[in-house]
C-alpha positions as a Markdown table, in Angstrom:
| # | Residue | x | y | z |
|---|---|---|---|---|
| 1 | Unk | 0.0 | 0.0 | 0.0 |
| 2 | Unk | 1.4 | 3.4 | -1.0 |
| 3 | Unk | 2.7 | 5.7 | 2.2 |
| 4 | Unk | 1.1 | 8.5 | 2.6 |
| 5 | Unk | 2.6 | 12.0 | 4.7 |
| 6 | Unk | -0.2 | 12.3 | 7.6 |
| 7 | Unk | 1.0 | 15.8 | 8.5 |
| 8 | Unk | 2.8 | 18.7 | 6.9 |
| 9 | Unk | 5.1 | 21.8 | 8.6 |
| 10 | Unk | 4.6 | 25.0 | 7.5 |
| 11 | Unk | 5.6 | 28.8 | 8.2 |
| 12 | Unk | 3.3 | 30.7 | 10.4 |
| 13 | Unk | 3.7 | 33.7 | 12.8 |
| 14 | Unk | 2.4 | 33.4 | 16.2 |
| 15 | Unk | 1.6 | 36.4 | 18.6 |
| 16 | Unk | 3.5 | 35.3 | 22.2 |
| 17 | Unk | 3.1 | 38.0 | 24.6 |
| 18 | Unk | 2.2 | 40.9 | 22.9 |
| 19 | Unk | 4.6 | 40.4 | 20.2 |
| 20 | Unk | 4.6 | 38.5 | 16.7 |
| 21 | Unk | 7.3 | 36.4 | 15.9 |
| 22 | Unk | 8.0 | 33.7 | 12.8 |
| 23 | Unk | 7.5 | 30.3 | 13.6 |
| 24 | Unk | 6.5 | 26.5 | 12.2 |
| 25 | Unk | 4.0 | 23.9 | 13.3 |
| 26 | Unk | 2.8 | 20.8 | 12.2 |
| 27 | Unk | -0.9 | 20.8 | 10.7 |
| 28 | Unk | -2.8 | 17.4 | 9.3 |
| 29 | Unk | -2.9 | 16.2 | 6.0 |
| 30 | Unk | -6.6 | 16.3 | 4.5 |
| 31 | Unk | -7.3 | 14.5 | 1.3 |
| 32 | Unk | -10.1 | 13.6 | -0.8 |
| 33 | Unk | -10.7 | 9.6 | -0.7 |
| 34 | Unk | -13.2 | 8.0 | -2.7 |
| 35 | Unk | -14.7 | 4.6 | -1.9 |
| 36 | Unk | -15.3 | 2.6 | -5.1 |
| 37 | Unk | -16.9 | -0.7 | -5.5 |
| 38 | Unk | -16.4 | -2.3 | -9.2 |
| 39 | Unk | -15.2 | 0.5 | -10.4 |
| 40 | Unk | -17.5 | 2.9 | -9.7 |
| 41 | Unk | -17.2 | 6.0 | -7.1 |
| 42 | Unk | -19.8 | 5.3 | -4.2 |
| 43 | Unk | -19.1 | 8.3 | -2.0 |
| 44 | Unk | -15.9 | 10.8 | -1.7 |
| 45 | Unk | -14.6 | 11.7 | 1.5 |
| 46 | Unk | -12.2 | 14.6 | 2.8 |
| 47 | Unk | -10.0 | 13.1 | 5.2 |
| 48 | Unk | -6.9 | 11.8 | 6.7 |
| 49 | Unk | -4.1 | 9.1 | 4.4 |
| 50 | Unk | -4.2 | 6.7 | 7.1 |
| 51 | Unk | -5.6 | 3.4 | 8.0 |
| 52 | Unk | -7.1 | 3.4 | 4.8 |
| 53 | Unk | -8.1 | -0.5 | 4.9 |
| 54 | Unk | -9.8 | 0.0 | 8.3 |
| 55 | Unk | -11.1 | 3.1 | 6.9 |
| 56 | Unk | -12.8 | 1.2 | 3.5 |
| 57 | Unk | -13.9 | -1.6 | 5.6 |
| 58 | Unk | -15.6 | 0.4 | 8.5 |
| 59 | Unk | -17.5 | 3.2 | 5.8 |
| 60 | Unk | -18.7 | -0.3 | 4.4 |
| 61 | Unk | -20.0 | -1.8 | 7.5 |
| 62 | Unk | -21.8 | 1.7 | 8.7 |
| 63 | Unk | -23.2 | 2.5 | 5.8 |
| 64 | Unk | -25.1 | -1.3 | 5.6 |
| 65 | Unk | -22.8 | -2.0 | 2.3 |
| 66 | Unk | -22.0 | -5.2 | 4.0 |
| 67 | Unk | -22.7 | -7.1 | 7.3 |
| 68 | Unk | -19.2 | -8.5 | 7.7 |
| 69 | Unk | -15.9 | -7.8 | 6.6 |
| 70 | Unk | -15.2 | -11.3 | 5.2 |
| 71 | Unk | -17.8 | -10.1 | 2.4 |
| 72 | Unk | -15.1 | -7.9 | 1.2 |
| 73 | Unk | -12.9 | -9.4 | -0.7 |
| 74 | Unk | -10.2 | -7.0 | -2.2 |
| 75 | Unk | -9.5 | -3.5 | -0.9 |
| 76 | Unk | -6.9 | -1.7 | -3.5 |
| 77 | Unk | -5.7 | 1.9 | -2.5 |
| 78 | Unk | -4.7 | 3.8 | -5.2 |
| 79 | Unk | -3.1 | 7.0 | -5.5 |
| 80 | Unk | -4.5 | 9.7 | -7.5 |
| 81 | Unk | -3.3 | 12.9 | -8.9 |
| 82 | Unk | -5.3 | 14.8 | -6.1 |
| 83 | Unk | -6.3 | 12.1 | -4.1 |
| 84 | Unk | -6.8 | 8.3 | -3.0 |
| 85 | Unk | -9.4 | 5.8 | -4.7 |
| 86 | Unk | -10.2 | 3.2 | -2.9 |
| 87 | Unk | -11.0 | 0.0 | -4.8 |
| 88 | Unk | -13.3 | -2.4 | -2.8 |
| 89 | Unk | -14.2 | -5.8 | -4.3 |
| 90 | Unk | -17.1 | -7.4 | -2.8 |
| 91 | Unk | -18.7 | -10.9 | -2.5 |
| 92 | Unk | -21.2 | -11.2 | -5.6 |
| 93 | Unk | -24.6 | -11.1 | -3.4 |
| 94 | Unk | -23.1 | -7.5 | -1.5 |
| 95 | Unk | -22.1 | -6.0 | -5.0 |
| 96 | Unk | -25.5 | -7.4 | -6.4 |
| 97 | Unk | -27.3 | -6.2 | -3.2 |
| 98 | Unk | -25.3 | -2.5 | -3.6 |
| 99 | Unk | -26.2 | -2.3 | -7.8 |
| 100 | Unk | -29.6 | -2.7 | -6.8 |
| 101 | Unk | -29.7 | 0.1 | -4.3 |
| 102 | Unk | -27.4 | 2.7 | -7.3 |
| 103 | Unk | -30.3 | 1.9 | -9.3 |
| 104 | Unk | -32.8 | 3.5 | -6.7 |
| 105 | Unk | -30.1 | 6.4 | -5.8 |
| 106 | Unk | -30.6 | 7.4 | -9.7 |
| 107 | Unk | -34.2 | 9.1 | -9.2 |
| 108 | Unk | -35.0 | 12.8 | -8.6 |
| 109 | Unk | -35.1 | 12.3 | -4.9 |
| 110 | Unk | -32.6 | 13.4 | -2.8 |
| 111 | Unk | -31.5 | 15.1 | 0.3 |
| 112 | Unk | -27.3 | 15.6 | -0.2 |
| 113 | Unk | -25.7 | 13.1 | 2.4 |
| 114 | Unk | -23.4 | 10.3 | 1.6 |
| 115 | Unk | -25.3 | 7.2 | 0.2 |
| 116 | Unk | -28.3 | 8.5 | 1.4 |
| 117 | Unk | -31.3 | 8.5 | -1.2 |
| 118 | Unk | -34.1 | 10.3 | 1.0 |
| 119 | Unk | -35.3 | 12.0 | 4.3 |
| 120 | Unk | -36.5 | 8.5 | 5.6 |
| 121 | Unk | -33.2 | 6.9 | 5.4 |
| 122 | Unk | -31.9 | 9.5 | 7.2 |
| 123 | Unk | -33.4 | 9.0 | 10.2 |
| 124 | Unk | -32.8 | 5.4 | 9.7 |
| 125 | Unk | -34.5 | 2.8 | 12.8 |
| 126 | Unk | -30.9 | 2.3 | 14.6 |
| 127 | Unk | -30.2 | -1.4 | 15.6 |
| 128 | Unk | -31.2 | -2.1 | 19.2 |
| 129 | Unk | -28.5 | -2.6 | 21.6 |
| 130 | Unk | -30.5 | -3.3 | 24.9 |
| 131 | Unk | -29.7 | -7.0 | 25.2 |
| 132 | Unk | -26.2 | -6.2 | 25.8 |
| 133 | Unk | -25.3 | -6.9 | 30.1 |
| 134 | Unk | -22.1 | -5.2 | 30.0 |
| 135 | Unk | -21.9 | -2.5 | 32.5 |
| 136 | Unk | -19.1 | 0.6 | 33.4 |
| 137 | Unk | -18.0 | 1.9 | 36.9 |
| 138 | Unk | -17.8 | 5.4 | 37.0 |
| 139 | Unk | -14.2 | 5.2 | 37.2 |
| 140 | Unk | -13.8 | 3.0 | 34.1 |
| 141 | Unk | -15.9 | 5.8 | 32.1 |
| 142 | Unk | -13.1 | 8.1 | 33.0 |
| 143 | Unk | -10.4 | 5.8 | 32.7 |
| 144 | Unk | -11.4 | 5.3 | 28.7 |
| 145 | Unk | -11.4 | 9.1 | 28.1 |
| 146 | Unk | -8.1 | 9.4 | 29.9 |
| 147 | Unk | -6.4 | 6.8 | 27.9 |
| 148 | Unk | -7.8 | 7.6 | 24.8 |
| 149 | Unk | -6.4 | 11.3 | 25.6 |
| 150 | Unk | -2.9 | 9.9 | 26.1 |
| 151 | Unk | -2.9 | 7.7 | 22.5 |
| 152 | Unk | -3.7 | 10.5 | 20.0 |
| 153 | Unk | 0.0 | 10.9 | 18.3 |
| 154 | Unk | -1.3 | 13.2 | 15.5 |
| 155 | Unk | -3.7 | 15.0 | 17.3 |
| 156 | Unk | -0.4 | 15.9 | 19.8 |
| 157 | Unk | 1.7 | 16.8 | 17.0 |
| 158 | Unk | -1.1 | 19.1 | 15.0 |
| 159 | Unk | -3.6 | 20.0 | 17.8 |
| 160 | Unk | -6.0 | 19.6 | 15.2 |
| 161 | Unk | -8.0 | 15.9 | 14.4 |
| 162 | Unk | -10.7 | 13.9 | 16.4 |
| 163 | Unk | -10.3 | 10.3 | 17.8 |
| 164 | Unk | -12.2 | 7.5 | 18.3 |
| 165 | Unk | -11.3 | 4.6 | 20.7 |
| 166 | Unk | -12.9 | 1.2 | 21.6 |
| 167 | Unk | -12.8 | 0.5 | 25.5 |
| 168 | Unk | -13.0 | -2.8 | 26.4 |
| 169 | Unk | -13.5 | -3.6 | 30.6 |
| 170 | Unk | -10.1 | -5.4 | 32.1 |
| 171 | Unk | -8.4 | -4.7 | 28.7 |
| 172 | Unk | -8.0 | -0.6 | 28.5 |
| 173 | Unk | -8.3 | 0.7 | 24.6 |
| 174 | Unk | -7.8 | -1.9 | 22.4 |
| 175 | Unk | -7.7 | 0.2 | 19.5 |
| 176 | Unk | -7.7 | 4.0 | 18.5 |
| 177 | Unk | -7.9 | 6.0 | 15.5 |
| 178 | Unk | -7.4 | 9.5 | 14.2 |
| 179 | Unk | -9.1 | 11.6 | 11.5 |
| 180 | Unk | -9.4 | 15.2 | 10.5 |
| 181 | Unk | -13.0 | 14.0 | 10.2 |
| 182 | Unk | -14.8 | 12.9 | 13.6 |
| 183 | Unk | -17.3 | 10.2 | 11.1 |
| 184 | Unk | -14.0 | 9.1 | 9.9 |
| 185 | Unk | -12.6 | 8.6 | 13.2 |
| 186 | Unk | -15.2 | 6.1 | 13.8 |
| 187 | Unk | -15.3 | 4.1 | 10.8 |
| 188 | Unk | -11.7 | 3.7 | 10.8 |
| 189 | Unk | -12.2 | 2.3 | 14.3 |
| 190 | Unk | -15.2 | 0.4 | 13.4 |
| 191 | Unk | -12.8 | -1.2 | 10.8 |
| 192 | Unk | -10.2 | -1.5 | 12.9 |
| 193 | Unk | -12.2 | -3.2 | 15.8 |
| 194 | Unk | -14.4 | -5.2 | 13.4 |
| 195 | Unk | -11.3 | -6.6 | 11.1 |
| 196 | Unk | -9.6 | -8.1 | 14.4 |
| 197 | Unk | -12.5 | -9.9 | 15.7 |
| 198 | Unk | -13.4 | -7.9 | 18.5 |
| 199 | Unk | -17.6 | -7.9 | 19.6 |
| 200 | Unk | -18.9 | -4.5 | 19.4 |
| 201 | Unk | -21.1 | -5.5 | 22.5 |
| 202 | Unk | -17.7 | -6.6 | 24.5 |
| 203 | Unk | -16.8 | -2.6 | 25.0 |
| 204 | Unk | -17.3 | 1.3 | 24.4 |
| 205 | Unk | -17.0 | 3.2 | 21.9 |
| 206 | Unk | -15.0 | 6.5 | 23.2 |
| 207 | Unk | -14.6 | 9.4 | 21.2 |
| 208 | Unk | -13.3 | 13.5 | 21.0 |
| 209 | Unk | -15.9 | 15.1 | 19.4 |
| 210 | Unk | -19.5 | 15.8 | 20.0 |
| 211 | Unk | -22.1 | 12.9 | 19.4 |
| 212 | Unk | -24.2 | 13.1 | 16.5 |
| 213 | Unk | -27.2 | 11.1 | 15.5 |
| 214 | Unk | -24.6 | 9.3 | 12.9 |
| 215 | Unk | -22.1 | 8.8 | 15.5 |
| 216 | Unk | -25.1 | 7.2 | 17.6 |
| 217 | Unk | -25.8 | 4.8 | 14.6 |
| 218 | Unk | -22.3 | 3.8 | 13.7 |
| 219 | Unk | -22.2 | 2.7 | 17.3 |
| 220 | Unk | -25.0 | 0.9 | 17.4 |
| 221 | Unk | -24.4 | -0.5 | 14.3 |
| 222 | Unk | -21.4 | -2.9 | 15.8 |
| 223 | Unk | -23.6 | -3.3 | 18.2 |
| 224 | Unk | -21.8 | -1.5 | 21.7 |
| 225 | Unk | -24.2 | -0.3 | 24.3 |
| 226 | Unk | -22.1 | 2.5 | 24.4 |
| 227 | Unk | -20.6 | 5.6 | 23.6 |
| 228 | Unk | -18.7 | 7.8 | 25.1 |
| 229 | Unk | -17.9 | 11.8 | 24.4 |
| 230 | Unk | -15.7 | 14.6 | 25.9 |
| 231 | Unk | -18.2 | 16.8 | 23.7 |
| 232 | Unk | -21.9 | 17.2 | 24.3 |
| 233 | Unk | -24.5 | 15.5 | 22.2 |
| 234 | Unk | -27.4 | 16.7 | 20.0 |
| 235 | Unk | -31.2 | 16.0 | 21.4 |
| 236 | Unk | -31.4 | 13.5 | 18.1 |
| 237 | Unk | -28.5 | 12.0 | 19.2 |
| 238 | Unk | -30.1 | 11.7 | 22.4 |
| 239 | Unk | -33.4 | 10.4 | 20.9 |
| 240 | Unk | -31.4 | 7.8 | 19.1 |
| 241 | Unk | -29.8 | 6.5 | 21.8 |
| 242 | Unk | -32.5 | 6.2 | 24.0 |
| 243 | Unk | -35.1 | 4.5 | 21.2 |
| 244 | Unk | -32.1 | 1.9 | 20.3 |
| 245 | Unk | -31.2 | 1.2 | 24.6 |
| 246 | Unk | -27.9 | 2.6 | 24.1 |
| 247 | Unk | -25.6 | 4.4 | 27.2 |
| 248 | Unk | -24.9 | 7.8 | 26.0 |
| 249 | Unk | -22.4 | 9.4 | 28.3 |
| 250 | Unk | -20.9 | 12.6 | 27.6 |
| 251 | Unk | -19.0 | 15.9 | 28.5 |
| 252 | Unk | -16.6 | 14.0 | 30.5 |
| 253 | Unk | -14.0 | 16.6 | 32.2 |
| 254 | Unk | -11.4 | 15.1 | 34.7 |
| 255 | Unk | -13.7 | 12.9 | 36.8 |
| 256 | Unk | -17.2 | 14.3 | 35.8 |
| 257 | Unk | -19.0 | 13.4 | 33.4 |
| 258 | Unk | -22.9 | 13.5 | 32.2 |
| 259 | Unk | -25.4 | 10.5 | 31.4 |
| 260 | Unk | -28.0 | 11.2 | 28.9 |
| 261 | Unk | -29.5 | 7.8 | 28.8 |
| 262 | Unk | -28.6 | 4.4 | 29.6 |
| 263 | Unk | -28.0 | 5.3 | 33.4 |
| 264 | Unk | -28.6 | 1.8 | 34.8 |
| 265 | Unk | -25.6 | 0.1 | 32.9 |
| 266 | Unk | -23.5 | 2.4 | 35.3 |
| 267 | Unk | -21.8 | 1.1 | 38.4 |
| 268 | Unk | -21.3 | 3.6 | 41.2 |
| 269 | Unk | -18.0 | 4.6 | 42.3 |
| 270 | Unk | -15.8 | 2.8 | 44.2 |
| 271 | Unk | -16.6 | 6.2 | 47.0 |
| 272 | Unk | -20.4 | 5.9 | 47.1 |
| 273 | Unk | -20.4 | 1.9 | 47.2 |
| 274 | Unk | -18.9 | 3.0 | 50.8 |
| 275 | Unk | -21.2 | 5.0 | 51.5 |
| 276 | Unk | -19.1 | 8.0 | 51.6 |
| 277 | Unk | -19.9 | 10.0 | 48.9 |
């Protein structure tokens, strides 16, 4: 797979204590990818060269393309005069399945979002996640966000992309990934989680940003009972969550945090089971 430069330095002056002064920094890479499947575009994305197998596979998977990532069957990255294709081969029912759904796409109706061919579908039903039993103490919550803070390499370098982590009880973050774009974040973790045979229901998806209703849905859609923000959440989002029995915890700063739904999947602290707080 060709390598591609993540970030860039450039020249920039900075205003330090009253006074301006020439300087460098490092700033992310942001590049259109396309997501092609036998041949033909799909959906074009601006975001960061990296993890681009994770990346293909997890955009698959949330947008319903396929179910699994064994019904992938080639993924090509290509390198483009002004960006990166990426060609993804499925199984013959999934490419059958996603011809058949192009052909509906071609009508007058509409609404501008990625794949999406009208209002209904996008406010899609979420997949319920209520039969999930795993549960968080309040210090594990804060314990995710921590480490996920500490195992952002770009983001320390540039100051300037999202992550997404997944959180797995007795195991810390099993696996993280950055993106100029929070949605990318995701997939690529979704991807990344999905193509190493970790359960979406065995952890929590953790992430930088706020929580959208799409972040909601690509959560639910690997099926984890929860996710986690340092940002706050939309009252969609929040609908979404609660309709599909998800844990939607958010604003976490330090040791305080806010649940929006999904409270009873929370453990109290180690303090209050003592009775002391």
């Amino acid at each position: 797979m060709p390598d591609f430069p993540i970030h860039t330095k450039v020249a920039k002056s900075a205003r330090r204590n009253g006074r301006l002064a020439d300087g460098e920094r490092f700033v992310p890479e942001e590049t259109p990818v396309a997501f092609s499947y036998a041949g033909s575009t799909h959906a074009v994305m601006m975001a960061t060269p990296a993890d681009l197998e994770d990346f293909a596979t997890g955009f698959s998977l949330t947008e319903g393309i396929i179910s699994d990532p064994a019904e992938i069957e080639t993924i090509e990255v290509l390198a483009e005069d002004k960006g990166i294709d990426l060609q993804i081969r499925l199984a013959d029912a999934q490419n059958d399945a996603l011809t058949t759904r192009r052909r509906h796409m071609a009508g007058p109706v509409g609404c501008g979002l990625c794949g999406i061919e009208s209002i209904e579908q996008a406010v899609r039903v979420t997949p319920s996640v209520r039969s999930s039993s795993l549960t968080l103490m309040e210090e594990q919550v804060v314990e995710a966000v921590r480490l996920l803070n500490g195992q952002q390499p770009l983001h320390m370098v540039t100051r300037a992309v999202h992550g997404a982590g997944f959180y797995v009880p007795g195991q810390g973050l099993i696996a993280v990934r950055e993106d100029v774009g929070r949605h990318n974040a995701l997939d690529k973790l979704v991807g990344a989680a999905r193509r190493a045979g970790h359960a979406g229901a065995a952890g929590a998806v953790v992430v930088t940003s706020r929580v959208s209703v799409e972040m909601v849905q690509k959560t639910a859609i690997i099926g984890s009972p929860f996710i986690i923000a340092i940002s706050a959440p939309t009252a969609l989002a929040i609908r979404t969550a609660e309709d599909a029995g998800m844990t939607l915890i958010a604003l976490v700063r330090g040791e305080d945090f806010e649940i929006f739904t999904g409270a009873e999947r929370i453990v109290p602290g180690t303090e209050r089971r003592l009775g002391n707080g």
